[in-house]
C-alpha atoms as one frame of an Amber mdcrd trajectory, in Angstrom:
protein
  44.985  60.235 -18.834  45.307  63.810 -20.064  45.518  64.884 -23.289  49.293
  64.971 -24.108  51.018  67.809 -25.333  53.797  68.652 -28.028  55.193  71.896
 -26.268  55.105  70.959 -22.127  54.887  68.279 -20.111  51.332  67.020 -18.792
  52.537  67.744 -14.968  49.846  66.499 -12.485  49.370  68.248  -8.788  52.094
  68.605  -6.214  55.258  67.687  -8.553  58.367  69.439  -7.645  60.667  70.253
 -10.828  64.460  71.424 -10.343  67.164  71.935 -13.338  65.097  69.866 -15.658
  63.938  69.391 -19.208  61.014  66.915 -21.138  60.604  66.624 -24.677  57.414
  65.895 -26.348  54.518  63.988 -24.951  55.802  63.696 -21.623  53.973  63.460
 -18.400  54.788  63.528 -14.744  52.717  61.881 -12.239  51.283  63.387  -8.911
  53.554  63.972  -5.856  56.866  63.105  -8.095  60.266  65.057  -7.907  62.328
  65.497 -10.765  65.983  66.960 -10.058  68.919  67.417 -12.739  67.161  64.930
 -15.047  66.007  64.645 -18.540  62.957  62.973 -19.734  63.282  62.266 -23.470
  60.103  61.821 -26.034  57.023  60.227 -25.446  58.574  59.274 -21.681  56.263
  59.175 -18.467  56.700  58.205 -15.118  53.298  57.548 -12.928  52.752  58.894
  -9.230  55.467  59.296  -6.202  58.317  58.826  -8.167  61.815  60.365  -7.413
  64.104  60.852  -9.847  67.947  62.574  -9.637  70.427  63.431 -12.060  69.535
  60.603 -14.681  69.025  60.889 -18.796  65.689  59.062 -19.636  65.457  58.118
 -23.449  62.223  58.145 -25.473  59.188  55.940 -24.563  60.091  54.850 -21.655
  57.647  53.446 -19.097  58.406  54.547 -15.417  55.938  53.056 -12.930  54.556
  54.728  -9.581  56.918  54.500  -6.208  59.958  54.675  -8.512  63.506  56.036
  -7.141  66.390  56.460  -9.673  69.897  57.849  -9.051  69.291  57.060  -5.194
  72.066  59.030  -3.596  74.496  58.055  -1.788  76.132  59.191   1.977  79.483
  59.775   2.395  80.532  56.364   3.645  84.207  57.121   3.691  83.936  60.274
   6.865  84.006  60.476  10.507  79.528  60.939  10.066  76.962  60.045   7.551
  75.079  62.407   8.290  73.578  65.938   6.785  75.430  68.040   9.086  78.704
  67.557   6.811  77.263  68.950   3.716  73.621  70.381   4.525  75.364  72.690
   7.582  73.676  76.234   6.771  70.552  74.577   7.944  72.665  73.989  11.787
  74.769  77.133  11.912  74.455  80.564  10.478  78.332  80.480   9.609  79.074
  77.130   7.706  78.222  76.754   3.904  76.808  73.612   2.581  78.866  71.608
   1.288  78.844  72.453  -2.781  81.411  70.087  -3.812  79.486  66.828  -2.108
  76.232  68.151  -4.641  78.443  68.518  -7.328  79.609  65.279  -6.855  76.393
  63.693  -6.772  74.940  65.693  -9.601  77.840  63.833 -11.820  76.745  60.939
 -10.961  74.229  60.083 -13.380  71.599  57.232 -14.115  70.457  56.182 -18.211
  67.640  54.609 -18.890  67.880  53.568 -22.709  64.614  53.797 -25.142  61.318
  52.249 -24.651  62.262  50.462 -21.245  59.517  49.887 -18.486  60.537  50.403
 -14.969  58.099  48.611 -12.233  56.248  49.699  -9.394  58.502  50.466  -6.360
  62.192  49.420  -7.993  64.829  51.685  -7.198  67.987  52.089  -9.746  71.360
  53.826  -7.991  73.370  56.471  -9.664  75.867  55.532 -12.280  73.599  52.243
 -13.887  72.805  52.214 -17.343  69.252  50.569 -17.912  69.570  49.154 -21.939
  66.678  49.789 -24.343  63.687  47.498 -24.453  64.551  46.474 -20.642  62.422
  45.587 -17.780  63.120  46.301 -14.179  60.641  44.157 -12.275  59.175  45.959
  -9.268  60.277  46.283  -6.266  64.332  45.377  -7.776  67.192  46.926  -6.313
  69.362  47.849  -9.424  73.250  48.587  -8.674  74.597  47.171 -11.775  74.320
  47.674 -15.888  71.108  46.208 -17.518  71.397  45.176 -20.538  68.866  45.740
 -24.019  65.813  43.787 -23.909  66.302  41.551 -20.633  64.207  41.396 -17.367
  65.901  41.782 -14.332  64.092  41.550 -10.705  64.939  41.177  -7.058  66.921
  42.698  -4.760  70.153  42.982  -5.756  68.409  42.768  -9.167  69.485  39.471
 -11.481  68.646  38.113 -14.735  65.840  36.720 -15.393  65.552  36.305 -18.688
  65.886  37.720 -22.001  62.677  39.749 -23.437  63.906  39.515 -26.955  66.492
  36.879 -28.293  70.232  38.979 -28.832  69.522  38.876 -32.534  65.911  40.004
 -32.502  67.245  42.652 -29.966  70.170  44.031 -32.135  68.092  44.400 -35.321
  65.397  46.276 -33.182  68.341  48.285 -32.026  68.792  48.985 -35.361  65.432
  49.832 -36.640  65.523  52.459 -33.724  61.812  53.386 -34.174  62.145  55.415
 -31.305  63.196  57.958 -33.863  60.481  58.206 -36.022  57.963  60.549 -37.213
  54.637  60.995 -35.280  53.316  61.126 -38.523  54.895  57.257 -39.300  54.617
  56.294 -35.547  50.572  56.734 -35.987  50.809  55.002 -39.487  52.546  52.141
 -37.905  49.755  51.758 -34.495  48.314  49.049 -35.936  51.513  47.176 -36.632
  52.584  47.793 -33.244  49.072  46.611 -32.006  49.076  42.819 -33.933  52.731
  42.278 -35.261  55.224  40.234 -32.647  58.403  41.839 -32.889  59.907  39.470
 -35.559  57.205  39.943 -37.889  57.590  44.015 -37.105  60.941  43.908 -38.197
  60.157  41.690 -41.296  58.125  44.448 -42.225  60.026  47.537 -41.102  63.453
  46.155 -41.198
């Protein structure tokens, strides 16, 4: 793992970046495209991911073979295909299509604070992924997640909750995702021992 930095993001080789930003302590595996997106604090994702038009909080964990805000075909014309809105590269004398990219460019994933996204799951546009979640890997996501539950399979269910809804909401509350890196490294070993009851005993 490289040495992370403060000012850019730790890109590895062959990543292709387009209309995005990172904040601090961010990395970006090998062979992964990031488009319209926004990768907030301490955020990573690992090798061959894809990722469109989606708002990723801080510390969130984004596995390798990763595809969020999927998009979509236009299921509603005569063709699906990329001759409707990709036509320059067919004929000389026909735009692409800008309003079917602006359209998908509004459509736009979140994926809350300190959430962990598995190897190979793919989450469509418009899906909200709730802090402290888990998508399994490999899970289909077309629907809301929400805080601190695990959710697998394809279309992806619950199955079960990570955190009770009370331990959840207080740790919602806390929002340590906001702190310091001075009181973030204070706190390490905290993080290291405590369960997440006896964190927010402490921290609460």
């Amino acid at each position: 793992m490289p040495r992370l930095s403060v000012n850019q993001p730790a890109l590895h080789p062959n990543c292709k970046i387009t209309n995005s930003s990172f904040g601090t302590y961010v990395e970006i595996g090998a062979d992964s495209r990031v488009l319209n997106s926004r990768f907030g604090d301490y955020s990573y994702c690992d090798r061959n991911c894809d990722i469109a038009n989606t708002e990723i909080g801080k510390f969130s964990n984004i596995a390798s073979a990763v595809r969020i805000g999927a998009t979509d075909h236009p299921l509603d014309k005569a063709s699906l295909h990329h001759f409707l809105y990709r036509s320059s590269s067919y004929w000389d004398d026909v735009d692409d299509d800008a309003n079917w990219f602006d359209h998908r460019a509004s459509r736009r994933a979140e994926i809350g604070n300190d959430t962990w996204i598995g190897h190979g799951a793919l989450i469509k546009p418009d899906v909200t992924i709730g802090h402290g979640a888990v998508v399994a890997s490999g899970a289909v996501v077309t629907k809301d997640v929400a805080p601190y539950t695990i959710v697998g399979g394809n279309t992806a269910q619950l199955i079960r909750r990570r955190l009770t809804e009370a331990v959840a909401e207080q740790m919602m509350e806390l929002g340590w995702w906001h702190w310091e890196s001075a009181r973030l490294r204070d706190a390490v070993p905290d993080f290291r021992t405590l369960s997440a009851e006896a964190f927010l005993e402490k921290y609460a």
